[in-house]
C-alpha positions as CSV (number, residue, x, y, z in Angstrom):
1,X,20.7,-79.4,-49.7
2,X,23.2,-79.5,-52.3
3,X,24.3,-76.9,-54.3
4,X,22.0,-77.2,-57.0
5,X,19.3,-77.1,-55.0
6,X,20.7,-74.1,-53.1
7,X,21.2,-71.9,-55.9
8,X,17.6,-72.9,-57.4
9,X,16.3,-71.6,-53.9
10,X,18.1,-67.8,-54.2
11,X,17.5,-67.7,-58.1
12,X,15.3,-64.5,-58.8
13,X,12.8,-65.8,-61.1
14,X,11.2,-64.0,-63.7
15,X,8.4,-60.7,-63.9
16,X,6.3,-61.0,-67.1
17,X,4.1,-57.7,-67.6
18,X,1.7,-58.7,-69.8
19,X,-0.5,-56.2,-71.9
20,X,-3.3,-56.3,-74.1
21,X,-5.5,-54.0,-76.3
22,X,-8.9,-53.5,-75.6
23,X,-9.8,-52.7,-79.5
24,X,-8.8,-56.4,-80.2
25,X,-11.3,-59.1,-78.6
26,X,-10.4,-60.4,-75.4
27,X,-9.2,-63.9,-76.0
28,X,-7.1,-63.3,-79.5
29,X,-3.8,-63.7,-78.0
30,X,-0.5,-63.9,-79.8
31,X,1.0,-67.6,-79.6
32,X,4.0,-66.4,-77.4
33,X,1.4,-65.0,-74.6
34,X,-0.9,-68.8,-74.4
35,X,2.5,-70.5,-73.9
36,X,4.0,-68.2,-71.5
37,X,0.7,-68.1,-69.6
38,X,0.3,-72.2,-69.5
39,X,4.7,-71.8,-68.7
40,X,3.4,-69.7,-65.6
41,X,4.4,-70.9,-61.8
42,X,1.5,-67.9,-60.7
43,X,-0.9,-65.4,-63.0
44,X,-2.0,-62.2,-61.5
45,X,-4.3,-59.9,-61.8
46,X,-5.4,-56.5,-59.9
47,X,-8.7,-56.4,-62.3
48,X,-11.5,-59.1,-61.1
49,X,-13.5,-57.7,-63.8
50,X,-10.4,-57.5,-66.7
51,X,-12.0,-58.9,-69.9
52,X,-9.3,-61.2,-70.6
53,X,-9.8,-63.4,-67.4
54,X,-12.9,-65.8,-68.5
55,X,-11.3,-66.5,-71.9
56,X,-8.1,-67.4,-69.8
57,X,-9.6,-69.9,-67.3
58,X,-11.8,-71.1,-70.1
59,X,-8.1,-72.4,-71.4
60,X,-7.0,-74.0,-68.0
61,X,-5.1,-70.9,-66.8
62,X,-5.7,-70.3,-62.8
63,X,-5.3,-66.6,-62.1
64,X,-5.4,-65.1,-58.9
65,X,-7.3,-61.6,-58.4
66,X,-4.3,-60.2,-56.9
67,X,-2.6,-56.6,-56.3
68,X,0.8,-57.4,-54.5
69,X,3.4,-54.6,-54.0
70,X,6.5,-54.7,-55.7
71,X,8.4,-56.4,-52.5
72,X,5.8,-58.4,-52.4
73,X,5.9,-59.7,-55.6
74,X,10.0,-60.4,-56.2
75,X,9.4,-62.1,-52.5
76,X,6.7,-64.4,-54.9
77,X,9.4,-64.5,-58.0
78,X,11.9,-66.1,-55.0
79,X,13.2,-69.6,-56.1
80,X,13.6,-69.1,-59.9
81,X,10.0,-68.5,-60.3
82,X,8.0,-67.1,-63.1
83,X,4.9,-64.7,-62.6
84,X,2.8,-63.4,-65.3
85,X,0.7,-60.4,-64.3
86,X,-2.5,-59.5,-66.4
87,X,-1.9,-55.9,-66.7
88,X,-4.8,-53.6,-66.4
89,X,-6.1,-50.5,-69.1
90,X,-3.4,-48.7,-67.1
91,X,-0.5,-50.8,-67.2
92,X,-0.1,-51.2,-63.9
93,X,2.5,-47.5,-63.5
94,X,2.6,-48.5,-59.9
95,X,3.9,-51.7,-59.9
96,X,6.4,-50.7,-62.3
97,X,7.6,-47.8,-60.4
98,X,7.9,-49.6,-57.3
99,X,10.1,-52.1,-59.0
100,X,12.4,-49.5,-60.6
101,X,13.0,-48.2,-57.2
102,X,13.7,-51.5,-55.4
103,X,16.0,-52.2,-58.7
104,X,17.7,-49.0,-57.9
105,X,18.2,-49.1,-54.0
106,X,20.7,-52.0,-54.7
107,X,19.4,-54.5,-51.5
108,X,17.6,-56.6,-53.8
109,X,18.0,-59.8,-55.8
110,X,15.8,-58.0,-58.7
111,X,14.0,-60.9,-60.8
112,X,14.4,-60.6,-64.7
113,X,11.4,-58.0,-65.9
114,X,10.0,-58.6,-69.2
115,X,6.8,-56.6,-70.7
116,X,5.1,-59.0,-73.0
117,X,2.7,-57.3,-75.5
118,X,-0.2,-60.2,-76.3
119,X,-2.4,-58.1,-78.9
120,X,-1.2,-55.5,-80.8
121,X,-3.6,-52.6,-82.6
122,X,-4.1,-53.0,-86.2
123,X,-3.5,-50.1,-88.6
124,X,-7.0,-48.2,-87.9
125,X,-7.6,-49.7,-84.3
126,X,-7.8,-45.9,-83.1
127,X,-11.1,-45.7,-84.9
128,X,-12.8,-47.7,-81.9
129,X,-12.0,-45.3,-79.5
130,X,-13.3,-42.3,-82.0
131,X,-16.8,-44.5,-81.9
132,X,-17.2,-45.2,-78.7
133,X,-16.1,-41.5,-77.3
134,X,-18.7,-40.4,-80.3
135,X,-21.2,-42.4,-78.3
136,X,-20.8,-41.4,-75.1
137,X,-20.6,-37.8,-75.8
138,X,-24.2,-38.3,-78.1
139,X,-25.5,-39.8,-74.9
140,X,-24.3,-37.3,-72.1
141,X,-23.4,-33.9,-73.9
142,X,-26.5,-31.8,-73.6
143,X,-25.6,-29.6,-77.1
144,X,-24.6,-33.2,-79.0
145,X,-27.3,-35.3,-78.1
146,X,-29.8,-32.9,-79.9
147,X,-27.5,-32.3,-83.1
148,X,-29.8,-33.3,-86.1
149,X,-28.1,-34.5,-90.0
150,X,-29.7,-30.6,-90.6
151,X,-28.2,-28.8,-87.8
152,X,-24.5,-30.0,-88.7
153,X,-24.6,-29.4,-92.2
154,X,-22.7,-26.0,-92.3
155,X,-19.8,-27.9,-89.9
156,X,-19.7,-30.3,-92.7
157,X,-18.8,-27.7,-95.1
158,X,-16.6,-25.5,-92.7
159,X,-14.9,-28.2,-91.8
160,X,-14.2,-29.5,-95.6
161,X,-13.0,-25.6,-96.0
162,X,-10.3,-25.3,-93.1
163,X,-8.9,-29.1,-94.9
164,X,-8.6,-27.5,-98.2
165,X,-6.7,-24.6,-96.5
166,X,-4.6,-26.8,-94.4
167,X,-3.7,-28.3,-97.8
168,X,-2.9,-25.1,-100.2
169,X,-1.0,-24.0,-96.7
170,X,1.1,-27.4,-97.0
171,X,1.2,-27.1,-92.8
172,X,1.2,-30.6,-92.3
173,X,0.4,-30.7,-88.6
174,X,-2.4,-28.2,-89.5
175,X,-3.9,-30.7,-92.0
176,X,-3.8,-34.2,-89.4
177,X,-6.0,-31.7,-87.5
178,X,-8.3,-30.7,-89.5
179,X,-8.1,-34.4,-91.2
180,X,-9.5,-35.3,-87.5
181,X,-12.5,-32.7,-87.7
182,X,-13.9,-33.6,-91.3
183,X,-13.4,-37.6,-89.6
184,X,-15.4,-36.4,-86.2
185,X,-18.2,-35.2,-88.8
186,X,-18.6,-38.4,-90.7
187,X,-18.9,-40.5,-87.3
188,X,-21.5,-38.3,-85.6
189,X,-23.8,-38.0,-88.9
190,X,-23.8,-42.0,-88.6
191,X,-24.1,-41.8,-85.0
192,X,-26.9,-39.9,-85.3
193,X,-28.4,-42.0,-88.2
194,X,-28.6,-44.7,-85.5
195,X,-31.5,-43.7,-84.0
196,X,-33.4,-43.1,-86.9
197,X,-36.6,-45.1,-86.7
198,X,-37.0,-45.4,-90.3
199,X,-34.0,-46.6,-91.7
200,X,-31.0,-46.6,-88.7
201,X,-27.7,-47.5,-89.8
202,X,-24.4,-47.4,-88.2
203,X,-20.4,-46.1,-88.9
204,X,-20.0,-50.0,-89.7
205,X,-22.5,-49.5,-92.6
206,X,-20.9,-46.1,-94.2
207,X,-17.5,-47.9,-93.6
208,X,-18.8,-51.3,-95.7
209,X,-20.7,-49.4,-98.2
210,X,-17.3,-47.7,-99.5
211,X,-15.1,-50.7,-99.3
212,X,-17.6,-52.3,-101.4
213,X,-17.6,-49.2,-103.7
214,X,-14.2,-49.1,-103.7
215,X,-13.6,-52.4,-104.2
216,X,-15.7,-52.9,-107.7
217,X,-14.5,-49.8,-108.7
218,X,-11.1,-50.7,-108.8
219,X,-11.4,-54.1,-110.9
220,X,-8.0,-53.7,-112.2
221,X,-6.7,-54.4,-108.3
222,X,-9.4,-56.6,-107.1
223,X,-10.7,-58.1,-110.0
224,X,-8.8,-59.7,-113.7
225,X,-8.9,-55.8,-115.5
226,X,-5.7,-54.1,-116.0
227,X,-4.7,-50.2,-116.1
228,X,-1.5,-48.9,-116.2
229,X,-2.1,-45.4,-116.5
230,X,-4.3,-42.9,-114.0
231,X,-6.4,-42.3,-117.3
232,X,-7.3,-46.2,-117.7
233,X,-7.8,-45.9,-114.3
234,X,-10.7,-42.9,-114.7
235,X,-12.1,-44.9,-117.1
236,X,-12.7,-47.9,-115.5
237,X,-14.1,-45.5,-112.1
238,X,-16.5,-43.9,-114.5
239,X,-18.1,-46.5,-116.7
240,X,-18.4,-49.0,-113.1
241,X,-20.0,-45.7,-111.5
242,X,-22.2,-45.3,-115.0
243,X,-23.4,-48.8,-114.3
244,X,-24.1,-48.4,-110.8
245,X,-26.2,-45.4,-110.9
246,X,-28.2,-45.9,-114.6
247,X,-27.9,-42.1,-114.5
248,X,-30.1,-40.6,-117.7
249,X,-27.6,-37.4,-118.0
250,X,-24.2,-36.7,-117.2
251,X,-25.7,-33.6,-114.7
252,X,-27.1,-36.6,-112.3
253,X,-25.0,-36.2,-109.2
254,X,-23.8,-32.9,-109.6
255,X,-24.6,-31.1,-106.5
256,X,-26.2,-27.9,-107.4
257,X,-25.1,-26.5,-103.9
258,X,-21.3,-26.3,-104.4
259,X,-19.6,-23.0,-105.5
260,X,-20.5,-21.5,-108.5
261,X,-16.9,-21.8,-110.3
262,X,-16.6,-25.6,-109.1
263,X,-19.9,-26.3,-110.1
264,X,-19.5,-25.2,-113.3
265,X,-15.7,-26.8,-113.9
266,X,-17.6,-30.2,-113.0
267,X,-20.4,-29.4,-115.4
268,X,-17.6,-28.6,-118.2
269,X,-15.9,-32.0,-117.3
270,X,-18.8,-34.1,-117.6
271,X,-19.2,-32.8,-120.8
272,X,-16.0,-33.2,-121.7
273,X,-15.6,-36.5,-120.6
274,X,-18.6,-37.9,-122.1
275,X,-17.5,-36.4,-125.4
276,X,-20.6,-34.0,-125.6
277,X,-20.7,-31.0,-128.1
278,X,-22.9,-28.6,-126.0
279,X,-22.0,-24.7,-126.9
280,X,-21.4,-22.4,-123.8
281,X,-24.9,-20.5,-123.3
282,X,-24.3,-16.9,-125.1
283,X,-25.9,-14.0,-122.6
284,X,-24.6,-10.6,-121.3
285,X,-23.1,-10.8,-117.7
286,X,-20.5,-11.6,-115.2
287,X,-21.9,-14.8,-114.7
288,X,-21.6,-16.1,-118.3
289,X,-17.9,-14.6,-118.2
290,X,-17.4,-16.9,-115.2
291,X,-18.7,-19.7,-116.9
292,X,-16.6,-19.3,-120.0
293,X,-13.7,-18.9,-117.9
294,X,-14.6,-21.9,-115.7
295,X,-14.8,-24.0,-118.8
296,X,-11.4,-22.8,-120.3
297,X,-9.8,-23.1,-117.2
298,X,-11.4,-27.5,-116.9
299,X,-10.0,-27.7,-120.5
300,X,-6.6,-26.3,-119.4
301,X,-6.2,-28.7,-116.5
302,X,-6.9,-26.1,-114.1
303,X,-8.9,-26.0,-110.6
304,X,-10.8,-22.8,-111.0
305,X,-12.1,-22.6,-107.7
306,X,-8.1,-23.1,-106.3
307,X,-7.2,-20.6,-109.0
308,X,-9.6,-18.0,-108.0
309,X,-8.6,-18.6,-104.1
310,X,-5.0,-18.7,-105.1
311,X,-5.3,-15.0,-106.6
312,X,-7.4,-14.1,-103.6
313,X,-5.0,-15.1,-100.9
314,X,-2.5,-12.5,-102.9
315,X,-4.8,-10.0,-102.7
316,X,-4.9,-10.7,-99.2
317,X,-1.3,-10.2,-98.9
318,X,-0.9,-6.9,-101.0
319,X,-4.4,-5.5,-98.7
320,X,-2.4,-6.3,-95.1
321,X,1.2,-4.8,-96.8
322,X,-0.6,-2.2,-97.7
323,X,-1.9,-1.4,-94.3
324,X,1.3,-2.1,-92.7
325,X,0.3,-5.7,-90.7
């Protein structure tokens, strides 16, 4: 044997961890992974089941349903070899450990250890697990599985509360939180609407019916309009919307339900918007005082509903001083 030969035989080879994401398909692998993969002297995997494995043999790739130890597999690596194993969901802790503490006992020839990431999550990937964790718990959770659109309403509107606080608090760990809950409400409404007999549709419907909303409301980024100022901007939002919904008066869409001072700032902007002359009604009453103030404070720029909690939340504070908390 010469010496070529020799030192081939007590090279180390090479360890290639690779790792995939189950919320990309199996099968959409980067470039670098197919030509590592086909570069392979062995492919392992623990997982017989692993959902990458028929896309790989489907592309020539022989992998052996394998769980060596980590001796066992730098005994494999032996001769300048390289090994790529197929990591499973839990990226195989064991393995890896077990190499660390052969690397750190010093009596081994460690191979070269590379982790090889063949899919990566795209910006929203998260969202799939949120579905499918939806689903299971609609399936198996005794109180979730009979939730009705009716039953969760007031959540709905809790949750949109605690957000709004989370905001005026400016906590920003507080307001990813409760960003989360008003998100949980959205996917379990269209969980539920799933099983509706009448007219089912899914989270992938309420998620394409917005991006098309959004989309031809925004004509001067999708489309040949231009705006260069947020009020150009409102304008094309309103008169797309105006088209959309062939609404006979500017009250169509105003939800009736929402607090009084809010409902009656979006009343005063409609009005305003759509260049209406329509006189405050004259009466007697705190109500009427509520309004006129409601439509002063629209005119002015001004959130009344914020305004009013804004002085409330002072209140607050001069009520718990004042009792010493």
């Amino acid at each position: 044997m010469n010496a070529t030969s020799a030192e081939a035989e007590q090279a180390p080879g090479r360890i290639i961890l690779l790792t995939t994401s189950h919320r990309v398909a199996p099968g959409l692998l980067s470039w670098s992974a197919w030509q590592t993969l086909h570069g392979a002297d062995r492919v392992l995997c623990a997982d017989g089941a692993h959902p990458q494995l028929p896309y790989l043999r489907e592309a020539g790739i022989s992998v052996d349903e394998a769980s060596p130890t980590a001796e066992e597999l730098v005994d494999i690596c032996a001769g300048g070899r390289t090994v790529v194993v197929v990591a499973t969901g839990e990226g195989e802790p064991a393995l890896t450990d077990g190499l660390a503490r052969l690397a750190g006992s010093g009596r081994f020839h460690m191979p070269d250890l590379e982790l090889l990431p063949a899919s990566y999550d795209l910006p929203g990937a998260r969202l799939l697990d949120l579905v499918q964790v939806m689903d299971r718990i609609r399936n198996e959770c005794p109180w979730s599985s009979q939730q009705t659109h009716k039953g969760l309403a007031k959540y709905a509107i809790e949750e949109a509360y605690e957000l709004v606080e989370a905001i005026e608090d400016g906590d920003a760990d507080e307001l990813r939180e409760e960003l989360g809950d008003v998100l949980l409400q959205v996917v379990f409404h269209a969980r539920i609407a799933e099983e509706d007999t009448g007219s089912p549709y899914s989270i992938d419907d309420v998620a394409g019916g917005i991006v098309t909303k959004l989309i031809h409301r925004h004509p001067h980024v999708f489309g040949d309009e231009t705006a260069t100022t947020p009020e150009e901007v409102k304008e094309h939002w309103l008169r797309t919307k105006a088209a959309e919904k062939q609404r006979t008066s500017v009250t169509d869409g105003v939800p009736l339900g929402q607090p009084g001072l809010a409902l009656a700032a979006k009343l005063a902007s409609r009005v305003r918007t759509a260049g209406l002359d329509v006189p405050l009604p004259k009466a007697e009453g705190v109500g009427y005082d509520l309004l006129a103030l409601a439509s002063r404070a629209e005119a002015d720029g001004v959130d009344p509903e914020a305004a009013l909690r804004a002085a409330a939340r002072a209140y607050r504070d001069a009520i718990r001083e004042t009792e010493g908390v």
